[in-house]
C-alpha positions in Angstrom: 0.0 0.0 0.0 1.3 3.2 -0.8 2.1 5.4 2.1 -0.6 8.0 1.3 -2.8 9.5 3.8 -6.2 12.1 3.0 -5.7 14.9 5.2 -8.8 16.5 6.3 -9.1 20.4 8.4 -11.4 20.2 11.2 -12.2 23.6 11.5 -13.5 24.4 15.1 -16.3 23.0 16.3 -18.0 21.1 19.7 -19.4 18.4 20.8 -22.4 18.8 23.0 -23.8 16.1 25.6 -27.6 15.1 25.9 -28.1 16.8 29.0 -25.9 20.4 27.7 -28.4 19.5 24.4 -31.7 19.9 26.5 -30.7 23.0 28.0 -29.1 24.8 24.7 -31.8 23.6 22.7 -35.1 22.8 24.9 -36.0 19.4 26.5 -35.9 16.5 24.1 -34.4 18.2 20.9 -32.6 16.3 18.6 -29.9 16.7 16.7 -30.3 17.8 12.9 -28.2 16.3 10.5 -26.3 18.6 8.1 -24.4 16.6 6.1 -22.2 13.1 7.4 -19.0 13.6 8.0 -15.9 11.0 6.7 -15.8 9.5 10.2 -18.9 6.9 10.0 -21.5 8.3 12.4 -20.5 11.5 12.7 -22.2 14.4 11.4 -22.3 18.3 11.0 -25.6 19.6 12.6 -27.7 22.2 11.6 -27.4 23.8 14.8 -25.2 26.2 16.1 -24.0 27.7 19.5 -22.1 30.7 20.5 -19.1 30.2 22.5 -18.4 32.8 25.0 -14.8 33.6 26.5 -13.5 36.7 28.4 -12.8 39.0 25.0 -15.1 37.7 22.4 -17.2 34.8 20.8 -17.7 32.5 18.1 -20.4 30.9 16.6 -20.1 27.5 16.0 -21.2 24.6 14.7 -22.2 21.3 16.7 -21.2 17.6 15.7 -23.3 15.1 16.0 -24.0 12.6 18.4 -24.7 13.6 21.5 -20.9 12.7 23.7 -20.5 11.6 27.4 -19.1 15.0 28.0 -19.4 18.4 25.9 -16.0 20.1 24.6 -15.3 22.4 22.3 -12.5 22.1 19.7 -10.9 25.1 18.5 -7.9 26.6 16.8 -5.0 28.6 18.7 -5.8 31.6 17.1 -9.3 31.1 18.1 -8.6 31.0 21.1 -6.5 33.8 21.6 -9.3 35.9 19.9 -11.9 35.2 22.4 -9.8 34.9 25.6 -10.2 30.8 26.8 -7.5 28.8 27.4 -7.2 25.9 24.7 -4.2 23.6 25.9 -3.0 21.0 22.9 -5.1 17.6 23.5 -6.4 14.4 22.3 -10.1 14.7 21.9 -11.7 13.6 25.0 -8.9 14.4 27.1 -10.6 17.8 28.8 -9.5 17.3 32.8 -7.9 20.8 33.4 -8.6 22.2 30.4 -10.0 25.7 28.8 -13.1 27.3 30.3 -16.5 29.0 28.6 -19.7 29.5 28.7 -21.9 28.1 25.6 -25.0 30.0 24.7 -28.3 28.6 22.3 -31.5 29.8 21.3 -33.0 28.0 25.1 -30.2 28.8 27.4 -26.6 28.9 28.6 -24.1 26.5 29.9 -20.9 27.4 31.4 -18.4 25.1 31.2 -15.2 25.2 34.0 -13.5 23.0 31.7 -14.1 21.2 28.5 -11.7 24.0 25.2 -8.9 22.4 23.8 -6.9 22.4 20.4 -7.0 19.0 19.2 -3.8 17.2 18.9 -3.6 16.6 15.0 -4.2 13.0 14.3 -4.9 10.5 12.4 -7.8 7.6 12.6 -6.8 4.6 11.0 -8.2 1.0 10.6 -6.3 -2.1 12.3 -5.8 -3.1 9.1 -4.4 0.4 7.5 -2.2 1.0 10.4 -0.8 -2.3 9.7 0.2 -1.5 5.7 1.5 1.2 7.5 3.2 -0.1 10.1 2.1 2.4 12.8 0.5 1.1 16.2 -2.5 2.6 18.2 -0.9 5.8 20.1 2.1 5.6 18.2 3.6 9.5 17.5 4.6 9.9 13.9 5.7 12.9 11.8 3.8 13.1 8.3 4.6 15.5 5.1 1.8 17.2 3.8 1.6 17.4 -0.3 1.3 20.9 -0.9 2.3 24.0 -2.5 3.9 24.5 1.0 5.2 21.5 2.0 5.0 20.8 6.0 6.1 18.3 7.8 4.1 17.7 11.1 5.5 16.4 14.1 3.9 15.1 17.1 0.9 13.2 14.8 -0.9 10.8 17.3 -1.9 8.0 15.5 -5.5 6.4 16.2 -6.6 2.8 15.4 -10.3 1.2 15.8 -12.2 -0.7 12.9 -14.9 2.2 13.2 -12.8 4.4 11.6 -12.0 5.6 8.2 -8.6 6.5 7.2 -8.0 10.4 7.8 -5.7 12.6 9.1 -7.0 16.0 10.8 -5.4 19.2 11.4 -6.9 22.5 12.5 -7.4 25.3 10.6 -4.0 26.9 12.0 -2.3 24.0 10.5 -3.9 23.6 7.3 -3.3 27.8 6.7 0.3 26.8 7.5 0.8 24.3 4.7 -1.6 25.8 1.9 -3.9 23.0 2.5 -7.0 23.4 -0.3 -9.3 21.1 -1.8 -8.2 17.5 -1.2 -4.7 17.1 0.3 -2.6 14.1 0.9 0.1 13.6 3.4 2.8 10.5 4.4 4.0 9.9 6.9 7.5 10.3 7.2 10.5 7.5 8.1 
């Protein structure tokens, strides 16, 4: 297998859980569906919420499902622009992190933790990490194809059989290398 990889921007976004859902959106709402997104199950929702820091705020869109525990992924510069603490992280990994509060048409939520930059990663099959010869949590350095070549270090490398190969940077990152349209990266030996 050729040591290709589709690198995809996650531009910022959050994920919201059922009970942050009810109060954001009303009791019982569900989640409308967008469009899917290349992870299978995931999806861009119709609905938005404004996140709130100490200098500004940004409206932003929600993924879909409903998680164990909201968090909001954004960009350094995003950050910075609307004063929260966003430490580097692995998605999920929020102990400590950023705070905010989140606001939707029904209500408000503050969150005392729960902003982060997500590490840039990439989700691979057990079968596609094996081509690659890459383990699950393995740190790899990966070349991005572009008119600005990049080479990315510190690229956590994810592998369950419910994901599709993808690599994801933030909008930072992908402004960085010149990423447009579809870009491929490898990773680097």
């Amino acid at each position: 297998m050729e040591n290709k990889i589709l690198v995809e921007t996650s531009a910022r976004h959050l994920h919201l859980s059922a009970e942050h859902i009810d109060i954001l959106f009303g009791a019982g709402h569900q989640l409308t569906v967008k469009k899917m997104l290349s992870q299978p199950g995931q999806f861009a929702c119709e609905e938005k919420v404004t996140v709130q820091g100490e200098k500004g705020s940004l409206k932003m869109s929600v993924l879909g499902p409903a998680r164990k525990e909201s968090q909001v992924e954004i960009s350094l510069t995003d950050a910075r622009s609307i004063g929260v603490k966003a430490p580097v992280r692995e998605s999920g990994d929020i102990k400590g992190s950023g705070a905010c509060t989140l606001v939707g048409p029904c209500g408000s939520v503050t969150l005392t933790e729960g902003v982060i930059a997500a590490q840039r990663h990439i989700h691979l099959t057990p079968e596609t990490a094996a081509d690659l010869g890459v383990t699950d949590k393995e740190i790899v350095k990966v070349q991005l194809d572009t008119a600005r070549p990049l080479i990315f270090d510190g690229v956590v490398v994810r592998v369950s059989s419910s994901y599709a190969p993808a690599m994801h940077i933030d909008t930072d990152e992908s402004n960085a290398a010149g990423a447009s349209g579809v870009v491929y990266g490898s990773i680097v030996r």
